[in-house]
N, CA, C, O and CB atoms as a CASP TS submission, in Angstrom:
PFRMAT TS
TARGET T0000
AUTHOR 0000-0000-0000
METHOD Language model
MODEL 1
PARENT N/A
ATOM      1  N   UNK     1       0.831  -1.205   0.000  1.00  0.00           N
ATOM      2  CA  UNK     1       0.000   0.000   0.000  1.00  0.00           C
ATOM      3  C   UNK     1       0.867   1.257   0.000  1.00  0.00           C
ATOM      4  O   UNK     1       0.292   2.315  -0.257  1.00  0.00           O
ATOM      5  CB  UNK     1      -0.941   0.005   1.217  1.00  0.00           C
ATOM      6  N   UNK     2       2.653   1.283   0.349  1.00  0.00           N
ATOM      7  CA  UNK     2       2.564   2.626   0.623  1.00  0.00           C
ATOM      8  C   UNK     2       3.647   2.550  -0.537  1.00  0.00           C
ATOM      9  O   UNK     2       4.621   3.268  -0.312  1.00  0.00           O
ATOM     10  CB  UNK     2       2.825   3.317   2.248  1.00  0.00           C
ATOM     11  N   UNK     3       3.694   1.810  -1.776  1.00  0.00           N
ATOM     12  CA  UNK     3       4.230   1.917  -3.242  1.00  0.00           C
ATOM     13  C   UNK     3       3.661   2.618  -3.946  1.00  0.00           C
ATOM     14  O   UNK     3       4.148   3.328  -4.826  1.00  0.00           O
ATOM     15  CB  UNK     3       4.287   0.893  -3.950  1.00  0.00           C
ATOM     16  N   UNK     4       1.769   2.427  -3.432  1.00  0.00           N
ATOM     17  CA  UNK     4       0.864   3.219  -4.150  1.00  0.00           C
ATOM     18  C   UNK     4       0.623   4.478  -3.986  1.00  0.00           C
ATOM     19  O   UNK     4       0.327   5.222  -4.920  1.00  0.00           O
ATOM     20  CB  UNK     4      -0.122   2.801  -4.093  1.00  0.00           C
ATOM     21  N   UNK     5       0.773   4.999  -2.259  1.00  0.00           N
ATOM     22  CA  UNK     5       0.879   6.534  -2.026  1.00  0.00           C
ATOM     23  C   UNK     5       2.098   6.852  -2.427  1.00  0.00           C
ATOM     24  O   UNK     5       2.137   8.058  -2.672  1.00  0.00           O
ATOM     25  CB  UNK     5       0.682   7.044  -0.607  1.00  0.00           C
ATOM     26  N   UNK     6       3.139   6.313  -2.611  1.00  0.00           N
ATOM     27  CA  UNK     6       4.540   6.993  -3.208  1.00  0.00           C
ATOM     28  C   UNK     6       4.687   7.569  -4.300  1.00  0.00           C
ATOM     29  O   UNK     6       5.346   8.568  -4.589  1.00  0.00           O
ATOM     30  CB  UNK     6       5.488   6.229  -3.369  1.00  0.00           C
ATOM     31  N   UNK     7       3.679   6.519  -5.263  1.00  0.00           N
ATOM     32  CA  UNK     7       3.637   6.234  -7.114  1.00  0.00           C
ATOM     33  C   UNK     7       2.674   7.680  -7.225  1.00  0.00           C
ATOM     34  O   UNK     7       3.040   8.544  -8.022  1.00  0.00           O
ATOM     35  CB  UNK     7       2.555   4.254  -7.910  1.00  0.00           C
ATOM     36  N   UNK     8       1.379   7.908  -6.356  1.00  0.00           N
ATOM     37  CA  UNK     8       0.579   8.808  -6.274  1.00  0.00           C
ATOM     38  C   UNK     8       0.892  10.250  -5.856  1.00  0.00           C
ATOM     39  O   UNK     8       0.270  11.078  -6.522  1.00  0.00           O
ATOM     40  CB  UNK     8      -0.194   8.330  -5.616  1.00  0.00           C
ATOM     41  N   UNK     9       1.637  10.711  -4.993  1.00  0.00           N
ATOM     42  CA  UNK     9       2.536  11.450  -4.432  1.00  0.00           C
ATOM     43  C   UNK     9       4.024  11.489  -5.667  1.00  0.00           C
ATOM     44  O   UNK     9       4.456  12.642  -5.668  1.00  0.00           O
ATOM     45  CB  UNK     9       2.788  10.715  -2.825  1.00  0.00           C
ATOM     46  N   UNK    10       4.522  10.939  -6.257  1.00  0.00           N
ATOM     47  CA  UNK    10       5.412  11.393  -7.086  1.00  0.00           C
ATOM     48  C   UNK    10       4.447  11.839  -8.661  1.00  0.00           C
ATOM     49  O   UNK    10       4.751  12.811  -9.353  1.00  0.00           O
ATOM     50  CB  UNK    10       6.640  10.127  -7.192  1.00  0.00           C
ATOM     51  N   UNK    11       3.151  10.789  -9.012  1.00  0.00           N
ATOM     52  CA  UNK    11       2.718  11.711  -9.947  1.00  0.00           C
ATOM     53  C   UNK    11       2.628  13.213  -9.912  1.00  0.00           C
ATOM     54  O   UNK    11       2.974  14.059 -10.736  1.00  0.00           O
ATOM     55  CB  UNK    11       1.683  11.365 -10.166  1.00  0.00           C
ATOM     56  N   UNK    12       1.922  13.332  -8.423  1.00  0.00           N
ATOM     57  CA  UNK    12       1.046  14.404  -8.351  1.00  0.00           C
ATOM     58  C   UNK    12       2.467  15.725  -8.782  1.00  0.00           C
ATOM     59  O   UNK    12       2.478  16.683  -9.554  1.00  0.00           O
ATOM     60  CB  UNK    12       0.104  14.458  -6.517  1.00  0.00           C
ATOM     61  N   UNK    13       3.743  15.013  -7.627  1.00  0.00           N
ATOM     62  CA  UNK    13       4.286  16.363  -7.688  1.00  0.00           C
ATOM     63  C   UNK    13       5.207  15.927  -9.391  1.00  0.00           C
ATOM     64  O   UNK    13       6.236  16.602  -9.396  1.00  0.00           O
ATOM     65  CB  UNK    13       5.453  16.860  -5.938  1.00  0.00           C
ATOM     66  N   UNK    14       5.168  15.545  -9.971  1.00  0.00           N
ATOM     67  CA  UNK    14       6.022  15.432 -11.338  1.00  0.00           C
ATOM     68  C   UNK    14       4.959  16.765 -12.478  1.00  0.00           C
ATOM     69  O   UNK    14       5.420  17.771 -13.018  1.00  0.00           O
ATOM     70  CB  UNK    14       5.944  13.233 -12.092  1.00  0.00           C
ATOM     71  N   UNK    15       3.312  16.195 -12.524  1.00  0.00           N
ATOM     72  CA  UNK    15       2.418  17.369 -12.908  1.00  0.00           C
ATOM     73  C   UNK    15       2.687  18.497 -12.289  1.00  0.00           C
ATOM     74  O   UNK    15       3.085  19.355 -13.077  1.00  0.00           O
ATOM     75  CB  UNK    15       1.087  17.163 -12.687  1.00  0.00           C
ATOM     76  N   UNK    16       2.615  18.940 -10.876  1.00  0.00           N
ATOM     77  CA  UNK    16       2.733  19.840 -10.767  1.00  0.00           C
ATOM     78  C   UNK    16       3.712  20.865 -10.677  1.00  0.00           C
ATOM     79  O   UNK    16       3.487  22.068 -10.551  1.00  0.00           O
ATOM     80  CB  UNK    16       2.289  19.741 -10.310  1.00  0.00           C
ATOM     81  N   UNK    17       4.719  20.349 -10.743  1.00  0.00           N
ATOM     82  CA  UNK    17       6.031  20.739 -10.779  1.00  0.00           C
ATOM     83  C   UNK    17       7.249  20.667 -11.780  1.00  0.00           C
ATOM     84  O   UNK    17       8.088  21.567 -11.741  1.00  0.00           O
ATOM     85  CB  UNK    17       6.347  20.259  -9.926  1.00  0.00           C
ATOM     86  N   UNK    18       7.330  19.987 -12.363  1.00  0.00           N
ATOM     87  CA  UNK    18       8.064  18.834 -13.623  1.00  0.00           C
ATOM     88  C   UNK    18       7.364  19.601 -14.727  1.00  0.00           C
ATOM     89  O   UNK    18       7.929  20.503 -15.345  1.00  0.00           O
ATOM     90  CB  UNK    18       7.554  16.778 -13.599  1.00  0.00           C
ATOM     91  N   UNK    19       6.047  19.195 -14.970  1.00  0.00           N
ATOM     92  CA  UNK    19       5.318  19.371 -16.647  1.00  0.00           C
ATOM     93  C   UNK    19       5.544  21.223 -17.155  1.00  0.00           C
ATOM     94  O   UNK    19       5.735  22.197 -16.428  1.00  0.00           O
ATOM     95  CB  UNK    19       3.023  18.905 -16.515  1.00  0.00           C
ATOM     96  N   UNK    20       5.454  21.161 -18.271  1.00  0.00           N
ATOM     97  CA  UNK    20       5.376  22.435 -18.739  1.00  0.00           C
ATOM     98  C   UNK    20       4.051  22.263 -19.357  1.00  0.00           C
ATOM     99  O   UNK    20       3.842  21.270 -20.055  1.00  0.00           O
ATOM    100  CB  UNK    20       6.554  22.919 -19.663  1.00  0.00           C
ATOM    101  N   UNK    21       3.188  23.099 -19.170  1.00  0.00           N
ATOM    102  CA  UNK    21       1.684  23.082 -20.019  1.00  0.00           C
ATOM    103  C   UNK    21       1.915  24.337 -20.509  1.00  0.00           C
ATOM    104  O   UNK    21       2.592  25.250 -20.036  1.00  0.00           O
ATOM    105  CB  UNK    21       0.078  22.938 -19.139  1.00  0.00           C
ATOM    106  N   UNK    22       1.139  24.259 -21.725  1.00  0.00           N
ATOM    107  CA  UNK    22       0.937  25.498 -22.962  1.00  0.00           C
ATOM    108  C   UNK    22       0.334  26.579 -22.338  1.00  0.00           C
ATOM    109  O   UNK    22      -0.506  26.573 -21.438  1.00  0.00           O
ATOM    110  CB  UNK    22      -0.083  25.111 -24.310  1.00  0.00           C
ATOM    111  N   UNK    23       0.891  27.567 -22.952  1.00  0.00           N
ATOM    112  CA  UNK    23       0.135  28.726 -22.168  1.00  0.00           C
ATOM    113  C   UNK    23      -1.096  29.099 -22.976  1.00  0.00           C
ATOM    114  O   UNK    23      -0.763  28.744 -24.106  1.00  0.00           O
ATOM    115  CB  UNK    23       1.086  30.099 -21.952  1.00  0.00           C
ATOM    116  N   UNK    24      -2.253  29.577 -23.063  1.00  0.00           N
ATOM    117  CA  UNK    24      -3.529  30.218 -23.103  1.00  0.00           C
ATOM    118  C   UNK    24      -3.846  30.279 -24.916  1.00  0.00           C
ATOM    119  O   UNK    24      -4.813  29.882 -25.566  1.00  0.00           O
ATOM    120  CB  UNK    24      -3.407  31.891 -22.218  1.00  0.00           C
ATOM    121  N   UNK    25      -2.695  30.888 -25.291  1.00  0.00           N
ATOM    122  CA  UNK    25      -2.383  31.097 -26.758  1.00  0.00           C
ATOM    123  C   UNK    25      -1.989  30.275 -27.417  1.00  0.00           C
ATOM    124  O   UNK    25      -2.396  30.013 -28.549  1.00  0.00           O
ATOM    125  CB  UNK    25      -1.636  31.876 -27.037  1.00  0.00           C
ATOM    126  N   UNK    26      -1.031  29.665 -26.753  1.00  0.00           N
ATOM    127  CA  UNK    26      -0.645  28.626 -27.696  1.00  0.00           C
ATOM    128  C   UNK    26      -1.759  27.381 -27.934  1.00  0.00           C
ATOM    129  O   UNK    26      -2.090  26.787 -28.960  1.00  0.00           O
ATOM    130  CB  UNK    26       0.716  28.044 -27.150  1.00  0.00           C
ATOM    131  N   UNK    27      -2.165  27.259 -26.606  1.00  0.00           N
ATOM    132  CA  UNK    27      -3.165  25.842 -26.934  1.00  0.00           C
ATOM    133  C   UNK    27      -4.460  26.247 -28.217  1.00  0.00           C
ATOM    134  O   UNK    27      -4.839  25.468 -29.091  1.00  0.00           O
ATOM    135  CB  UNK    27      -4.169  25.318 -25.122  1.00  0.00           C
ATOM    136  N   UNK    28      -5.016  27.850 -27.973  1.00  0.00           N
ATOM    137  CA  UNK    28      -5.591  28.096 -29.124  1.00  0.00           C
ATOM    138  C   UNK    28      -5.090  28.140 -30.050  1.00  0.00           C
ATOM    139  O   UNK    28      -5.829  28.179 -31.034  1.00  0.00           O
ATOM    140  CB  UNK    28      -6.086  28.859 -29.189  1.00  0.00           C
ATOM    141  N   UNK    29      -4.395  28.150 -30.162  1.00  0.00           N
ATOM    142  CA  UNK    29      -3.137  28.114 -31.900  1.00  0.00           C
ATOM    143  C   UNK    29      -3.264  27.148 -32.124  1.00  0.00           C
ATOM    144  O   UNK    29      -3.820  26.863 -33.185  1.00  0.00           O
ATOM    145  CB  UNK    29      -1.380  28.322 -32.054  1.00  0.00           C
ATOM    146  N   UNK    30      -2.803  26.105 -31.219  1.00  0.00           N
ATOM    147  CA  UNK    30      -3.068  24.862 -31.433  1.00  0.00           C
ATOM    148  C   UNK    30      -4.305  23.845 -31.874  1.00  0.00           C
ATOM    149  O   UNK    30      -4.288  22.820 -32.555  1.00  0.00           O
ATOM    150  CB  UNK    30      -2.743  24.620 -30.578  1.00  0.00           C
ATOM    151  N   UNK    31      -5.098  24.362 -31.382  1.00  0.00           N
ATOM    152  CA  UNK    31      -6.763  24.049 -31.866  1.00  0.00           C
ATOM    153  C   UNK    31      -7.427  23.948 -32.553  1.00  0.00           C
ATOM    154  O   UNK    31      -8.288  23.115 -32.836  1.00  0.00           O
ATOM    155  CB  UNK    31      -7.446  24.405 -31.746  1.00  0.00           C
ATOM    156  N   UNK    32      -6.782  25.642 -33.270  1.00  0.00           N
ATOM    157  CA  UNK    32      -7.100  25.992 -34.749  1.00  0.00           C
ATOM    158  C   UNK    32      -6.368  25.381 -35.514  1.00  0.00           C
ATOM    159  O   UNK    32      -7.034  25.358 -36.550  1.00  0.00           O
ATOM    160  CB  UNK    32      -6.993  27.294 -35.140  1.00  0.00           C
ATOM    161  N   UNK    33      -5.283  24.778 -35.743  1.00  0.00           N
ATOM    162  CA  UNK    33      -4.601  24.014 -36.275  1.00  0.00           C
ATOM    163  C   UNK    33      -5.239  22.439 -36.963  1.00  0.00           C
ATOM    164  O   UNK    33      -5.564  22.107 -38.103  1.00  0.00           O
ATOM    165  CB  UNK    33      -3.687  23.959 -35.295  1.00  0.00           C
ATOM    166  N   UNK    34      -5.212  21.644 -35.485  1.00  0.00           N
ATOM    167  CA  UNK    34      -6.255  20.953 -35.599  1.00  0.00           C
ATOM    168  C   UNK    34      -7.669  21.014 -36.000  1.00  0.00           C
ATOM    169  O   UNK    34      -8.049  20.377 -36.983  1.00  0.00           O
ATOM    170  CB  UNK    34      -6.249  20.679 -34.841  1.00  0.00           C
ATOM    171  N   UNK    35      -8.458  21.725 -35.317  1.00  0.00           N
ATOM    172  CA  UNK    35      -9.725  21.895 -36.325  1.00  0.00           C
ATOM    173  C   UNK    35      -9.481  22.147 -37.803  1.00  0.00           C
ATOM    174  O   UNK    35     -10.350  21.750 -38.580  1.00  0.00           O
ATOM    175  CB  UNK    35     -10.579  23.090 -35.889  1.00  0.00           C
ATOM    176  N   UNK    36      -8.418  22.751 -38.281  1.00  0.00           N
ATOM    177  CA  UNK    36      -8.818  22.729 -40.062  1.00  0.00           C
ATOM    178  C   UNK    36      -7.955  21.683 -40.507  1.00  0.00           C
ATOM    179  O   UNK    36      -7.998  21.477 -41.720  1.00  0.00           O
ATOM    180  CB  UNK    36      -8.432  24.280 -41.087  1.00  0.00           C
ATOM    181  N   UNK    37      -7.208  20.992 -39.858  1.00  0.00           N
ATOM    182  CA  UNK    37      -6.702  20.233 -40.750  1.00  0.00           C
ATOM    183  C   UNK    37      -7.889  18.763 -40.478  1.00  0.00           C
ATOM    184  O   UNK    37      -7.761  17.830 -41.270  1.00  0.00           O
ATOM    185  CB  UNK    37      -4.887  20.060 -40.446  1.00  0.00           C
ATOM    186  N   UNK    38      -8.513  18.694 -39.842  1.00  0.00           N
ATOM    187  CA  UNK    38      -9.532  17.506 -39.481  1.00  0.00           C
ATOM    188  C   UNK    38     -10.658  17.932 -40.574  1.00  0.00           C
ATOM    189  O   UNK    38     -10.997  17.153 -41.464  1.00  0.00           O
ATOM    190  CB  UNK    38     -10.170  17.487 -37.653  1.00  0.00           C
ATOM    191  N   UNK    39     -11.257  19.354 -40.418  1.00  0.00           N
ATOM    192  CA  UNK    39     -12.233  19.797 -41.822  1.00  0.00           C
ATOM    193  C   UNK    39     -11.235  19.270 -43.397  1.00  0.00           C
ATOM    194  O   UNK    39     -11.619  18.390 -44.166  1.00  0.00           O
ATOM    195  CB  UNK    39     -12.490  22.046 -41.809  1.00  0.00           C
ATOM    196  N   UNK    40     -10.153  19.939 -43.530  1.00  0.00           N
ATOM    197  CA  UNK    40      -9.361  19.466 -44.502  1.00  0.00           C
ATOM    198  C   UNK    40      -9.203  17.920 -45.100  1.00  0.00           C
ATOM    199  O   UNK    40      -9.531  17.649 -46.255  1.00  0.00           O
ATOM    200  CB  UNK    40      -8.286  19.847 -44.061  1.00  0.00           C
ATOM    201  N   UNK    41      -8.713  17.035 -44.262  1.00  0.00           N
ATOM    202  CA  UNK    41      -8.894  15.522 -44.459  1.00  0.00           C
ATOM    203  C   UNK    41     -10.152  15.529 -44.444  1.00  0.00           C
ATOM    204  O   UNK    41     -10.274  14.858 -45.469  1.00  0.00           O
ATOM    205  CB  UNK    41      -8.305  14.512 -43.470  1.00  0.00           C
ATOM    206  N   UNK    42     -11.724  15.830 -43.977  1.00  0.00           N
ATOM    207  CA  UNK    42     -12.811  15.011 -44.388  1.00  0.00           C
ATOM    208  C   UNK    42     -13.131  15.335 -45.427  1.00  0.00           C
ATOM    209  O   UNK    42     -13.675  14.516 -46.168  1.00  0.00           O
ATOM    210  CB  UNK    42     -13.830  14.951 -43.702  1.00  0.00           C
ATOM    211  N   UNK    43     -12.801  17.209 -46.012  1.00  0.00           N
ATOM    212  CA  UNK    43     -13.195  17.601 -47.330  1.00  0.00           C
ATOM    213  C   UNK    43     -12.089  16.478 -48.738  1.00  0.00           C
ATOM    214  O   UNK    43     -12.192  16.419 -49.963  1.00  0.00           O
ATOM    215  CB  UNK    43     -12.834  19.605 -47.323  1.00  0.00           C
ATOM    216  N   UNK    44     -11.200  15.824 -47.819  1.00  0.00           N
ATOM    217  CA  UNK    44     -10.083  15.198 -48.723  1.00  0.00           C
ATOM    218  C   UNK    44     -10.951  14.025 -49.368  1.00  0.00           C
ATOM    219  O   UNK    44     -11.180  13.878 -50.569  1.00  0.00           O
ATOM    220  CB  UNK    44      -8.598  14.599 -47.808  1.00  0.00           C
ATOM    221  N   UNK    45     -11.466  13.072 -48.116  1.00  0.00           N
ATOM    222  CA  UNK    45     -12.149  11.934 -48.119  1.00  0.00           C
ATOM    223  C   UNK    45     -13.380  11.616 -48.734  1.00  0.00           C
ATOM    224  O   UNK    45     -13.846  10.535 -49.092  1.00  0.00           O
ATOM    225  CB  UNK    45     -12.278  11.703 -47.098  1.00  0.00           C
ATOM    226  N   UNK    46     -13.842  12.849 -48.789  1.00  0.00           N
ATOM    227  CA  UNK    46     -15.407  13.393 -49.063  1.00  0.00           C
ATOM    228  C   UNK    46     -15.483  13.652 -50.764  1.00  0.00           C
ATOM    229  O   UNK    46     -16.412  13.232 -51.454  1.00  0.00           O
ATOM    230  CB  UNK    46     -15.757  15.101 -48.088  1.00  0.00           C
ATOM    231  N   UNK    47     -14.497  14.308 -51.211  1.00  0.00           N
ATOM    232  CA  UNK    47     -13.980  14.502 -52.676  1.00  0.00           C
ATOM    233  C   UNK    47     -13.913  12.942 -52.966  1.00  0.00           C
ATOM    234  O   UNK    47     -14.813  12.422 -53.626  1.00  0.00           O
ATOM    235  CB  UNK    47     -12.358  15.424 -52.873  1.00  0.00           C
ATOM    236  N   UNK    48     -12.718  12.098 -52.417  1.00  0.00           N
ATOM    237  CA  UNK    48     -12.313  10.936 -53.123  1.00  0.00           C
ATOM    238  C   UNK    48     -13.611  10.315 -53.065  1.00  0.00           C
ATOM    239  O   UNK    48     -13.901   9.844 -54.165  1.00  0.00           O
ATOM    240  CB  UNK    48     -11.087  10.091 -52.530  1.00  0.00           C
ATOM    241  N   UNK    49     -14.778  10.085 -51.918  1.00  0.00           N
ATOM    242  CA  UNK    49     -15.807   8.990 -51.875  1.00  0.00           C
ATOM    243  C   UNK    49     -16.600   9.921 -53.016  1.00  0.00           C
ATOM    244  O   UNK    49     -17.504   9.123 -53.266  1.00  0.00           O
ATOM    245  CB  UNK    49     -16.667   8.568 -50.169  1.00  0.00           C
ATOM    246  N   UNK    50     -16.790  10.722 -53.616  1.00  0.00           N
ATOM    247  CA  UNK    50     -18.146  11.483 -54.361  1.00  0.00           C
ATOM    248  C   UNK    50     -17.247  11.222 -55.732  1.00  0.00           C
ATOM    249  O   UNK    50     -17.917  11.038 -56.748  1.00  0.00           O
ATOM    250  CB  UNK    50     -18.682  13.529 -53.851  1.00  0.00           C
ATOM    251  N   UNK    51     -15.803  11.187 -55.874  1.00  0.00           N
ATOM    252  CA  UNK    51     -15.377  10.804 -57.395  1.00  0.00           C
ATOM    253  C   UNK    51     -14.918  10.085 -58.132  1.00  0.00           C
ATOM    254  O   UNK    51     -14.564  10.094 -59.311  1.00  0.00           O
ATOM    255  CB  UNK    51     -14.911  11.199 -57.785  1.00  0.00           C
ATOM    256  N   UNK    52     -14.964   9.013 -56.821  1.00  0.00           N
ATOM    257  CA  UNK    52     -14.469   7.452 -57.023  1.00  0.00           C
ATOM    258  C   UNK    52     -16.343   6.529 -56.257  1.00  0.00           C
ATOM    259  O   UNK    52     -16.130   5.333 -56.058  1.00  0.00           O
ATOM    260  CB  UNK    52     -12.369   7.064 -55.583  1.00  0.00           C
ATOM    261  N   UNK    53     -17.100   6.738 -56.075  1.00  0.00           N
ATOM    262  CA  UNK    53     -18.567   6.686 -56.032  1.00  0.00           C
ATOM    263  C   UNK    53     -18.634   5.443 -55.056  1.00  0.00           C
ATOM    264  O   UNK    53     -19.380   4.480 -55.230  1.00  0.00           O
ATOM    265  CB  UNK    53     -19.365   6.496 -57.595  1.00  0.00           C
ATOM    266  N   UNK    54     -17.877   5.577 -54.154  1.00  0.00           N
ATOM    267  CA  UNK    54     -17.464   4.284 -53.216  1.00  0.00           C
ATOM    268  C   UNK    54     -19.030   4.724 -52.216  1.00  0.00           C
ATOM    269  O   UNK    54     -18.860   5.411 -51.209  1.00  0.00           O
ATOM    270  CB  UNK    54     -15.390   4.409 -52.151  1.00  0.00           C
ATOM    271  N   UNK    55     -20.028   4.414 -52.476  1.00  0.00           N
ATOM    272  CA  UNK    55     -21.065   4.319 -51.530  1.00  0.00           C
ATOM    273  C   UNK    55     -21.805   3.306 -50.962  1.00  0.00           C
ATOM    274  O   UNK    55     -22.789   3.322 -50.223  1.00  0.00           O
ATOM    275  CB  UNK    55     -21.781   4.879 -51.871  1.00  0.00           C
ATOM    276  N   UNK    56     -21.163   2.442 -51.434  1.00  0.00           N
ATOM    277  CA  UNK    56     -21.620   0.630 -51.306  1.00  0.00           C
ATOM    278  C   UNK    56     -22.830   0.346 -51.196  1.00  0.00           C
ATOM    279  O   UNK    56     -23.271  -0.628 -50.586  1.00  0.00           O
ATOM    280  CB  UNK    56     -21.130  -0.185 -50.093  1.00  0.00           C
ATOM    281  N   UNK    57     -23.727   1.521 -52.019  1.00  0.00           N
ATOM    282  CA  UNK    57     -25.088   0.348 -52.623  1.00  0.00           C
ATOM    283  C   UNK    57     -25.202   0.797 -54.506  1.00  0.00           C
ATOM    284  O   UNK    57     -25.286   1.851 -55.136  1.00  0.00           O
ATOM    285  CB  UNK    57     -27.244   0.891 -51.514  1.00  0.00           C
ATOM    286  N   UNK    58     -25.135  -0.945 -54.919  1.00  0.00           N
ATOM    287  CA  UNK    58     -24.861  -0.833 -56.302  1.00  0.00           C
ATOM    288  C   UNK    58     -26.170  -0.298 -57.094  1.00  0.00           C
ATOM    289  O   UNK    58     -26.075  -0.296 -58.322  1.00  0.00           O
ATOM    290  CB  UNK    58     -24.376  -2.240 -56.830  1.00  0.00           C
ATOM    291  N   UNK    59     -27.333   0.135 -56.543  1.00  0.00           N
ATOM    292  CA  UNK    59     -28.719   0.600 -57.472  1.00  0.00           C
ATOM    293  C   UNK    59     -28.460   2.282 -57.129  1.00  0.00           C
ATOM    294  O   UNK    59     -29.403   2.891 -57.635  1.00  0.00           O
ATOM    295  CB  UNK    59     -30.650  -0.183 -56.756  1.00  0.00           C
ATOM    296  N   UNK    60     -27.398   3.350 -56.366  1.00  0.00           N
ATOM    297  CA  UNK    60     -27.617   4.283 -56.141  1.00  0.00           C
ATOM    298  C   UNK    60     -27.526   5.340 -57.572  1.00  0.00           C
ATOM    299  O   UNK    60     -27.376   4.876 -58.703  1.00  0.00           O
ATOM    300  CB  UNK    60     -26.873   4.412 -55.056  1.00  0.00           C
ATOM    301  N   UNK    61     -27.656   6.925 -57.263  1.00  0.00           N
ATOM    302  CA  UNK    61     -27.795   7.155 -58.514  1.00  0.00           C
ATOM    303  C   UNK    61     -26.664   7.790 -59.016  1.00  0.00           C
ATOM    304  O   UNK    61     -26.719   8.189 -60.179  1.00  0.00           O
ATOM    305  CB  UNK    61     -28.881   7.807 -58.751  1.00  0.00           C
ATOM    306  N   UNK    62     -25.569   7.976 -58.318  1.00  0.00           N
ATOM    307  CA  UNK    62     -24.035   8.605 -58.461  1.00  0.00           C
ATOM    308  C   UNK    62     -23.836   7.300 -58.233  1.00  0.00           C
ATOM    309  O   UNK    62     -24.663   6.623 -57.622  1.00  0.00           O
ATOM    310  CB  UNK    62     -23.246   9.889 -57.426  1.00  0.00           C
ATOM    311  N   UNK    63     -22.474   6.719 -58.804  1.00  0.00           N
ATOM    312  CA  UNK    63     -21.273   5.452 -58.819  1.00  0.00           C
ATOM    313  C   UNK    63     -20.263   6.331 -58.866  1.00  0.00           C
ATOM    314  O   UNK    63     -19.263   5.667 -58.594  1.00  0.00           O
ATOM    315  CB  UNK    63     -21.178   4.231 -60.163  1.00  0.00           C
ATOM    316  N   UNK    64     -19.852   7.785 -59.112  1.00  0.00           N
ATOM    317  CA  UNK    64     -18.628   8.210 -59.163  1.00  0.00           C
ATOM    318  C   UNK    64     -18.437   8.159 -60.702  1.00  0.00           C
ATOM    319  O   UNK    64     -19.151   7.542 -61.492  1.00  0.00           O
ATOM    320  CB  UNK    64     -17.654   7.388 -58.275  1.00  0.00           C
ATOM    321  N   UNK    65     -17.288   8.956 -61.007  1.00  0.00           N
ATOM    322  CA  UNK    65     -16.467   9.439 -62.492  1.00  0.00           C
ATOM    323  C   UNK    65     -16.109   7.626 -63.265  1.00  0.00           C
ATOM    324  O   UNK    65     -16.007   7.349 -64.460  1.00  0.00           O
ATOM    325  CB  UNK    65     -14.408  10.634 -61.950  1.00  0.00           C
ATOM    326  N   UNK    66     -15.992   6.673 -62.040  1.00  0.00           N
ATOM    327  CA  UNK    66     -15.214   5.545 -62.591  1.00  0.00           C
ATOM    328  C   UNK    66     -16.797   4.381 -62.985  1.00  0.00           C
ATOM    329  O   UNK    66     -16.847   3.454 -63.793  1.00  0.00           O
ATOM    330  CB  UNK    66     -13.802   4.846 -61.121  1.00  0.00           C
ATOM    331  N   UNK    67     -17.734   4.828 -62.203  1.00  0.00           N
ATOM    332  CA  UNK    67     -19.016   4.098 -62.714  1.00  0.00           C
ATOM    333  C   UNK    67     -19.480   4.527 -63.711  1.00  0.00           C
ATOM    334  O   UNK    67     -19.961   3.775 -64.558  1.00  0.00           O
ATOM    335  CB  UNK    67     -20.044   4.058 -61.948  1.00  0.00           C
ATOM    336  N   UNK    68     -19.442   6.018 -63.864  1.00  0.00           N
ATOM    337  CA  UNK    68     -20.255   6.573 -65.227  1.00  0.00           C
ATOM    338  C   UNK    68     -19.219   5.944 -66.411  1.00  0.00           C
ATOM    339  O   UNK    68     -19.569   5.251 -67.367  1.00  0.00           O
ATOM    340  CB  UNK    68     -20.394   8.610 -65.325  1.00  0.00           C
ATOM    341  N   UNK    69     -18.007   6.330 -66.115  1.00  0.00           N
ATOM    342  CA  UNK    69     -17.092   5.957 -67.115  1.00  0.00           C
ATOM    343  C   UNK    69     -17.102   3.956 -67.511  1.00  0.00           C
ATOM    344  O   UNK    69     -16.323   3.710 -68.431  1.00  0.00           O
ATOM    345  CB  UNK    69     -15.487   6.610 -66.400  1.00  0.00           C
ATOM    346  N   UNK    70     -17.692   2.929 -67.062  1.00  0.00           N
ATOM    347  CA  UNK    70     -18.337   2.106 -66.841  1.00  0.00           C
ATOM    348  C   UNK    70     -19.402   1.682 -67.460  1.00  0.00           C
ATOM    349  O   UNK    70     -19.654   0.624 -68.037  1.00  0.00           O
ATOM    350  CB  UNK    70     -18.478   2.238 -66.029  1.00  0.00           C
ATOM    351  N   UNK    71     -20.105   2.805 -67.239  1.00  0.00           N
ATOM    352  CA  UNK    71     -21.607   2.457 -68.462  1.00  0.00           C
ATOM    353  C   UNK    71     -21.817   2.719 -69.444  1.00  0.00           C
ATOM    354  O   UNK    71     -22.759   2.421 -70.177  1.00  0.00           O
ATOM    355  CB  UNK    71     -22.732   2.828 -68.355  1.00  0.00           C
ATOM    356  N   UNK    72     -20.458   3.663 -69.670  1.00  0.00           N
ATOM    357  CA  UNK    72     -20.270   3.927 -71.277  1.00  0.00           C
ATOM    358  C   UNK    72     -20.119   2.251 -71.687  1.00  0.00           C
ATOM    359  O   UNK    72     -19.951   1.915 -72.859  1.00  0.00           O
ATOM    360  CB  UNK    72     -18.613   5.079 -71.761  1.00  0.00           C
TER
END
């Protein structure tokens, strides 16, 4: 039991003392970062599934550039 208050007692003071956390600005910098590059990859994914027509039901009414090109 007292490995566990030791292990608990050295986390606590390693966070509170040890860590460097981002200051105020940066983590919003950071955020915004992330948020557009996550919009970015789905607008990426979203392009490839609408022009490669990957919607996996074969009666729909888009198949993508490679289905139309297909029924020629």
């Amino acid at each position: 039991m007292s490995k566990i208050k030791e292990y608990i007692g050295e986390t606590v003071t390693e966070m509170v003392h040890r860590v460097t956390w981002p200051t105020w600005k940066e983590l919003q910098s950071n955020t915004i970062i992330v948020v557009f590059a996550s919009v970015l990859i789905s607008l990426i994914i979203f392009l490839m599934d609408f022009v490669f027509g990957i919607t996996g039901e074969s009666g729909s009414f888009w198949n993508g550039v490679l289905g139309f090109i297909y029924k020629l």
